[in-house]
Every structure is written in structure tokens, then in C-alpha cells.
ZAMARGU-4260 file (C-alpha; in steps of 0.2 Angstrom, whole numbers, plus 5000, padded with zeros to 4 digits):
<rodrens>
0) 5000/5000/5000 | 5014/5010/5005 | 5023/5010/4987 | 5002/5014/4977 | 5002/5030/4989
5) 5018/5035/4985 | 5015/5032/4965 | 5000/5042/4966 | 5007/5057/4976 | 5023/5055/4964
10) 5013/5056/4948 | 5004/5072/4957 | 5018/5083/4958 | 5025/5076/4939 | 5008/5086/4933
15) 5009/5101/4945 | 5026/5101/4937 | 5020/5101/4918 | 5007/5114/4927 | 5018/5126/4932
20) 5031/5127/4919 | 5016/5128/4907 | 5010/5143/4915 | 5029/5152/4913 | 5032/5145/4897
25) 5014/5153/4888 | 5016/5169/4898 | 5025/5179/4885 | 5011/5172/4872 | 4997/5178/4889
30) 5005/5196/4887 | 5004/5197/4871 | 4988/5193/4866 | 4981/5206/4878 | 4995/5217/4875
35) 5000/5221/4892 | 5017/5227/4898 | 5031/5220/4912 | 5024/5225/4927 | 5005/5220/4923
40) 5013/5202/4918 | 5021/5202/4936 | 5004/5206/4943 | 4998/5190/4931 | 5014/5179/4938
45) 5010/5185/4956 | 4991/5178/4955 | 4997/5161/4956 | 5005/5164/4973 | 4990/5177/4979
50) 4979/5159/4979 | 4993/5149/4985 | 4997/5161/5001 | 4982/5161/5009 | 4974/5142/5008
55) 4988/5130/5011 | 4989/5137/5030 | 4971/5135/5030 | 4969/5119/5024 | 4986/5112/5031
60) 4979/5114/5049 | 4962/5106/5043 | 4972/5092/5035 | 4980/5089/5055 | 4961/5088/5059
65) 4952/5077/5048 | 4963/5070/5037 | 4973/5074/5021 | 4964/5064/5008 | 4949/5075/5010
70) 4958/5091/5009 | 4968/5086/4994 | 4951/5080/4985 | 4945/5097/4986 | 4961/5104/4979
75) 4962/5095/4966 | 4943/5101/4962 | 4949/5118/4965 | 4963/5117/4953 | 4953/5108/4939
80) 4939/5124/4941 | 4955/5137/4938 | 4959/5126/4922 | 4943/5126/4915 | 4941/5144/4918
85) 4959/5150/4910 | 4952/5137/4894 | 4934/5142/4891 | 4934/5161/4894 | 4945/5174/4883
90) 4940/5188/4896 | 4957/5193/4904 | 4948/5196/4923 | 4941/5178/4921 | 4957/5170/4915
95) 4964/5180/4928 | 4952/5174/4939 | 4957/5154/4932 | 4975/5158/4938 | 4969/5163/4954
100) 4960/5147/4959 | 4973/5134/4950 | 4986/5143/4963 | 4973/5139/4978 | 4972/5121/4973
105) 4991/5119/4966 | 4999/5124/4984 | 4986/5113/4992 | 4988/5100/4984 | 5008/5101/4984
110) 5010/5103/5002 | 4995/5092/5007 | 5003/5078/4997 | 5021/5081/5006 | 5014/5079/5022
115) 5008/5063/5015 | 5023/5055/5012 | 5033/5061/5026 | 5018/5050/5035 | 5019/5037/5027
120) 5038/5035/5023 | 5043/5041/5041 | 5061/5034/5042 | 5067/5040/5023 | 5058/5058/5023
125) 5071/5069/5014 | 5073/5055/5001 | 5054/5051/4998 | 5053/5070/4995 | 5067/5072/4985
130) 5060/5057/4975 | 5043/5068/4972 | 5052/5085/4968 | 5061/5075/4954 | 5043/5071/4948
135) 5038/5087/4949 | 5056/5094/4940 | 5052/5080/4927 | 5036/5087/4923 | 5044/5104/4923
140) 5053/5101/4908 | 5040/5092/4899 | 5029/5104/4902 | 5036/5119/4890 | 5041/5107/4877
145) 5024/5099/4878 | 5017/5116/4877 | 5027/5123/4862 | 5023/5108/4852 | 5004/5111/4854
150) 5005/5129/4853 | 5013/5125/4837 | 5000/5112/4829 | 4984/5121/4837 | 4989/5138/4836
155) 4982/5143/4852 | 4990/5142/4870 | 4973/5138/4876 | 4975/5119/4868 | 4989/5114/4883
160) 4976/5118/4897 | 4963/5105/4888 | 4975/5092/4891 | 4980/5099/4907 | 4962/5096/4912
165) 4962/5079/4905 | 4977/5073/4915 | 4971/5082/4931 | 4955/5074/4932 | 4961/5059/4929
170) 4974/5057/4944 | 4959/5064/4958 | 4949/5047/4950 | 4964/5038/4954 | 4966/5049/4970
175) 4948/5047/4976 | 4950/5029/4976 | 4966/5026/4985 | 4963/5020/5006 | 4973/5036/5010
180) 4965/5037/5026 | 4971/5025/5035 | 4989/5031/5034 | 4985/5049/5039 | 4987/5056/5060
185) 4970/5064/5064 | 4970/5079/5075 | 4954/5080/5085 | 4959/5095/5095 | 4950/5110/5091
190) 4951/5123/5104 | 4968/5128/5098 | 4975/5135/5082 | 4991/5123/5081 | 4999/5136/5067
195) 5000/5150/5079 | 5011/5139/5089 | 5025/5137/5079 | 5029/5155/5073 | 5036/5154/5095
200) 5050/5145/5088 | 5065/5151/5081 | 5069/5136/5069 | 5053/5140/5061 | 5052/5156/5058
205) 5070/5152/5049 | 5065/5140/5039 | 5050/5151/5034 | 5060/5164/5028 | 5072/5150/5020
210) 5057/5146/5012 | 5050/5162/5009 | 5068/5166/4999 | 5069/5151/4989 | 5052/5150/4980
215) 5052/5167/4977 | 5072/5165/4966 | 5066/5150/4959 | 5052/5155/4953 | 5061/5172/4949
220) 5073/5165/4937 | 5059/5152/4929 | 5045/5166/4925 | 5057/5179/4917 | 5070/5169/4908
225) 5062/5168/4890 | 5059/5187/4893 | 5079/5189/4899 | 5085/5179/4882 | 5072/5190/4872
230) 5075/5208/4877 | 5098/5204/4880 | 5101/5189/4864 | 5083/5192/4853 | 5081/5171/4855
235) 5066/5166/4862 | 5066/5148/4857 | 5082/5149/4866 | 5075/5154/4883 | 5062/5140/4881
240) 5077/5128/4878 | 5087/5138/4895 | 5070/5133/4905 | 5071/5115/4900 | 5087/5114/4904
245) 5084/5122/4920 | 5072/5108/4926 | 5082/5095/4917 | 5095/5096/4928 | 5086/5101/4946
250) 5079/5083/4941 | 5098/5077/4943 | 5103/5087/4958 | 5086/5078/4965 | 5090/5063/4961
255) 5107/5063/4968 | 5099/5073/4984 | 5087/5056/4988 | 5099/5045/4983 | 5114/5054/4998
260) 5098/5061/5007 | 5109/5059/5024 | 5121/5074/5016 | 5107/5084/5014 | 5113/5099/5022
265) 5127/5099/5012 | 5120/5100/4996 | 5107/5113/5003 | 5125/5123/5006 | 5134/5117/4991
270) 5119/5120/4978 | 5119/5136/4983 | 5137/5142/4980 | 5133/5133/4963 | 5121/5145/4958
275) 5126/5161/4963 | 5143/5157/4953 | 5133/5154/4938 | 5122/5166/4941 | 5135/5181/4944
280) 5144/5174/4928 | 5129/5172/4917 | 5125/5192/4921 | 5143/5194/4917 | 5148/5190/4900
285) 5131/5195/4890 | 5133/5178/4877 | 5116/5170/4872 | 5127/5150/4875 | 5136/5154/4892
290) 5120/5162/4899 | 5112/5145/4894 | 5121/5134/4901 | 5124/5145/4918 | 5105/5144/4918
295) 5107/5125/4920 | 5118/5127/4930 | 5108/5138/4942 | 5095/5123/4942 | 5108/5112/4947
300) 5111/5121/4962 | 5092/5124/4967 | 5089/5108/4965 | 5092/5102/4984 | 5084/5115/4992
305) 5065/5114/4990 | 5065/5097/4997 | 5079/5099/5011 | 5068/5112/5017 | 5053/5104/5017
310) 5061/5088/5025 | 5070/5096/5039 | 5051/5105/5043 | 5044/5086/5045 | 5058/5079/5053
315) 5055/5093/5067 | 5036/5095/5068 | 5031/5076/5063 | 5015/5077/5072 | 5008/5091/5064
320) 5015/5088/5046 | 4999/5096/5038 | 4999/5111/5045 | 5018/5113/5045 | 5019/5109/5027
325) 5004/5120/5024 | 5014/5138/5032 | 5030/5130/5021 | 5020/5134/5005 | 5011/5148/5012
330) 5029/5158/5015 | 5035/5150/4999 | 5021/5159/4990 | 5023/5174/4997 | 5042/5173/4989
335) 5032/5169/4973 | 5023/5184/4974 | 5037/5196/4980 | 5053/5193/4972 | 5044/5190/4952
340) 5035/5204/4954 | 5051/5215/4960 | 5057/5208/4944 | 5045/5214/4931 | 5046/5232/4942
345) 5064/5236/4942 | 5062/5227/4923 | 5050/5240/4918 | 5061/5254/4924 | 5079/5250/4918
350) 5081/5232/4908 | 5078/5213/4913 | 5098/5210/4914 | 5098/5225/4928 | 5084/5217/4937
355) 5090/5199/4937 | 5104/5204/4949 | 5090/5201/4963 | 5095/5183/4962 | 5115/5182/4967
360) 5108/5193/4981 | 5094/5183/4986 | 5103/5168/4985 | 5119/5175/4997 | 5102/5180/5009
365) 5096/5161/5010 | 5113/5152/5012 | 5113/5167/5025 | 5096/5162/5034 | 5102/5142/5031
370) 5119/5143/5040 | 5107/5149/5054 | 5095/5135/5054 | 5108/5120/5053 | 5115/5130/5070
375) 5100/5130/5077 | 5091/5115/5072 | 5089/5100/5086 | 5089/5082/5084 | 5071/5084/5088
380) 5059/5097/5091 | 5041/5095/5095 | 5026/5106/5097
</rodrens>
């Protein structure tokens, strides 16, 4: 039972990969067809993380409460009505609208399912989640290669969300039917809110803003990187090959991160230094193949540290792994929101090349914030 649960959660985050990179891949087409400029595409990028910020902490602590099947059973309904909405209307507020909902159900369902197999795979919880995030980095580079081939046979963006909604709806029939239940702690305590109690604890709150950091570079460098090969080298098809690359090779720093997950830490630490050498060097020397494959390497580096954080956060709160999960997506959203959209502003100001020098100083922030939480972190901490 253990190895269908973890099949089915793995095949979840391989779509919210395809999801995700789909959404950065068509956002230049997005702009285009309703002609809107950088800082209106970072307000379109940022409502994906406006409905991710709000419901994972939500739904997290309900999750501790009655159980994470239900919870993710709705998200995946959520999601599949943001879909529908983005493919059936051409109304810009109701495709905004689409993106909006999609985000509710995508940080739900992505948190709600780590906490899932943190549960169930107690003993091995940084390699299990390693494991999924190399699903969800697969998915990632599927996804814009996926989307640029249908684009190019239906002549619409619009056709890739059909058969996201296809796909979707067939993994919660799969979902709905798994005996989830009986692998999940129920918290029947209602007359505290357990969330409230963790921002006491200094190991959290760093992990938060570890968190917080991370999403917001790595989504930073995934949303604007066809717009930074367009506006500095005039190559689009290039910046869709960069982003590919990109999650082709966070699929290997992944893999290699479940495979050694007792190092953990040390390629959370190491990653990081990978990345903000290829990044300082890509912004550099202005050369269209350089900056391509520094943009690999960045994903290289990043690819260890969604899931370390993640998997330190169960390992110290493995009671309340819904809800802990649930703020870990929360500040990670509100990064998605934040460092994106500062982006598109400086972007729209001076030039994207300019801009992107957010990241090398984000990135010496979050090695920064990390070096504080392997000091601080215990063997154990409970709430």
C-alpha cells in the first residue's frame, strides 16, 4: 500500500510540474495577446501565489484535523475549476480569475501531498521527498516542450490547458480511490490553532524565511528567463530551451539529493554556491550560449533545496506535518509573489539584465538564513 500511495502522490507533483512550467512557458504568448506590459505580467505571475498564500495554512491545519485525503480531494477540484476557467473564457479578469484558483488548489495539493509522504515514509523523509520533487522537476521540463509543440499544431495556448484538464481529472479518479485514510494522524483537538504555535520557535520562523527566499528566486529565474533571452540575445526559442534545461538538471541534483539524502545539508549549502557562481557569471559575460548553460547550472544548484527544506520541517514538527507543510507553502508563495514581481518592476524601469541581479543577492540572503538553521536545528523538536 505504501509503494500505490507513494506512486500516486509521485505522479501528482509530475503534473503540477508540467502545470507550472506551462504557466511560465505561455506567459509571454498571455501578454501578448492582451498586450500588456512587464509590470502587469508580474501582477499576472504573482496571482498564482496570491491563491497559494492564503489556503495552504488553511487547509494544512484542517488536513491535522480530519485527514489529508479530503483536503487534497478538494484541491484538486479547486485546481481543475481554475483550468477550466483559463480554457473556456478569453475575458482577461476571468482567466485572471482561472490563475487565481489553479494557485489555491496547486499549493494545496503540493503541500498536502508532502505531508503525505513524510507520514507514510517516516524513516526516509528527505529522500521520499526528494524522489517527488524529481517528479515534479520532470514534469517541469515536459511541460514547456509539451506546450510549444501544441501551441505550434493548434495555434492557440489555450489547447495545453485541455489536456492539462484531461490529465488532472484523471489522477483525483485515481486519488479518490486510494485507502489514504488509514495512513493519515487525525488531530481532533479543536480549541487551539496549532499554526499560531510554531511562529514561538526560532527554527521555524528560519525555515520560513528560507522558504519564503527560495520560492520566490526559483520562481524568479523560471518566470522571466524567456523574457531575459528575448530583450539581451533576441532568441526566444532559446529561453524556452534555458528553461528545460533548467528543470532537466534540478531533476539530477534531486535525484542525487534522495539517493545521499543523509548529506542533505550539504547540498542545501553546496547548491547554493553553485548557483550564485553561475548566476553572477551568466550576468557577466552577455553571450546568448554561456548564459544558457549558467542557467542549467543555476538549476543544478536549486535543486536540493525545496525538498531539504521541506524535509528538515517534518523531521522537526512530525506530528503536525499538515499544518507545517501547509505555512511552508504559504511563505514560499509569498516569495512567489514578492521577488517575480520585483522583477517585472525594476524590469520595467531600467532592463531585465539589471533586474536579474535580485537573484546572486537573494541567494547569498538564503545560504545566509540556512547557516542559521543547521546551528540551530535540534535532533528533535516538538510542538
Amino acid at each position: 500500500m505504501k509503494t500505490k500511495i507513494n506512486t500516486i502522490c509521485y505522479m501528482s507533483m509530475l503534473l503540477l510540474g508540467v502545470y507550472i512550467s506551462v504557466y511560465q512557458s505561455i506567459i509571454n504568448s498571455l501578454s501578448k495577446t492582451y498586450s500588456i506590459n512587464n509590470a502587469s505580467v508580474g501582477i499576472i505571475i504573482a496571482l498564482h501565489f496570491i491563491g497559494s498564500l492564503i489556503t495552504p495554512i488553511v487547509f494544512g491545519e484542517i488536513s491535522d484535523r480530519i485527514g489529508k485525503k479530503p483536503v487534497a480531494i478538494i484541491s484538486f477540484s479547486v485546481l481543475l475549476s481554475g483550468l477550466l476557467a483559463v480554457f473556456l473564457f478569453n475575458n482577461l479578469f476571468l482567466i485572471a480569475a482561472g490563475i487565481f484558483l489553479a494557485g489555491c488548489g496547486f499549493a494545496v495539493i503540493e503541500g498536502t501531498l508532502s505531508g503525505v509522504l513524510s507520514d507514510v515514509n517516516k524513516v526516509k523523509t528527505s529522500k521520499v521527498i526528494s524522489i517527488s520533487q524529481m517528479f515534479f522537476s520532470i514534469g517541469a521540463v515536459v511541460g514547456p516542450l509539451a506546450a510549444l509543440l501544441l501551441i505550434n499544431t493548434s495555434g492557440s495556448w489555450k489547447a495545453v490547458f485541455l489536456l492539462m484538464i484531461a490529465m488532472f481529472g484523471l489522477i483525483l479518479v485515481f486519488f479518490i480511490r486510494l485507502p489514504l485514510n488509514e495512513s493519515v494522524q487525525i488531530i481532533r483537538n479543536k480549541t487551539d490553532l496549532i499554526s499560531l504555535k510554531f511562529f514561538k520557535e526560532k527554527i521555524f520562523i528560519l525555515l520560513f524565511i528560507s522558504m519564503f527566499i527560495y520560492v520566490g528566486i526559483e520562481e524568479g529565474v523560471a518566470f522571466w528567463v524567456n523574457t531575459y533571452f528575448i530583450d539581451i540575445f533576441n532568441a526566444s526559442q532559446l529561453g524556452a530551451y534555458a528553461l528545460s534545461g533548467y528543470w532537466t538538471s534540478m531533476i539530477i541534483g534531486r535525484y542525487l539529493a534522495g539517493r545521499f539524502y543523509t548529506k542533505r545539508n550539504l547540498f542545501l549549502k553546496g547548491g547554493l554556491l553553485i548557483s550564485l557562481l553561475f548566476m553572477i557569471i551568466a550576468l557577466l559575460f552577455r553571450n546568448s550560449m554561456v548564459s544558457l548553460v549558467c542557467f542549467i547550472g543555476v538549476g543544478l544548484g536549486f535543486s536540493a533545496v525545496w525538498p531539504v527544506i521541506m524535509s528538515q520541517t517534518a523531521d522537526n514538527y512530525p506530528k503536525y506535518t499538515g499544518t507545517a507543510m501547509g505555512i511552508m507553502m504559504t511563505a514560499g508563495a509569498g516569495g512567489g509573489i514578492a521577488i517575480p514581481f520585483l522583477i517585472g518592476l525594476i524590469a520595467n524601469f531600467t532592463m531585465i539584465g539589471i533586474a536579474f541581479w535580485v537573484i546572486p543577492v537573494m541567494i547569498i540572503l538564503i545560504f545566509i538564513t540556512q547557516m542559521q538553521v543547521c546551528k540551530n536545528e535540534p535532533p528533535q523538536n516538538e510542538i
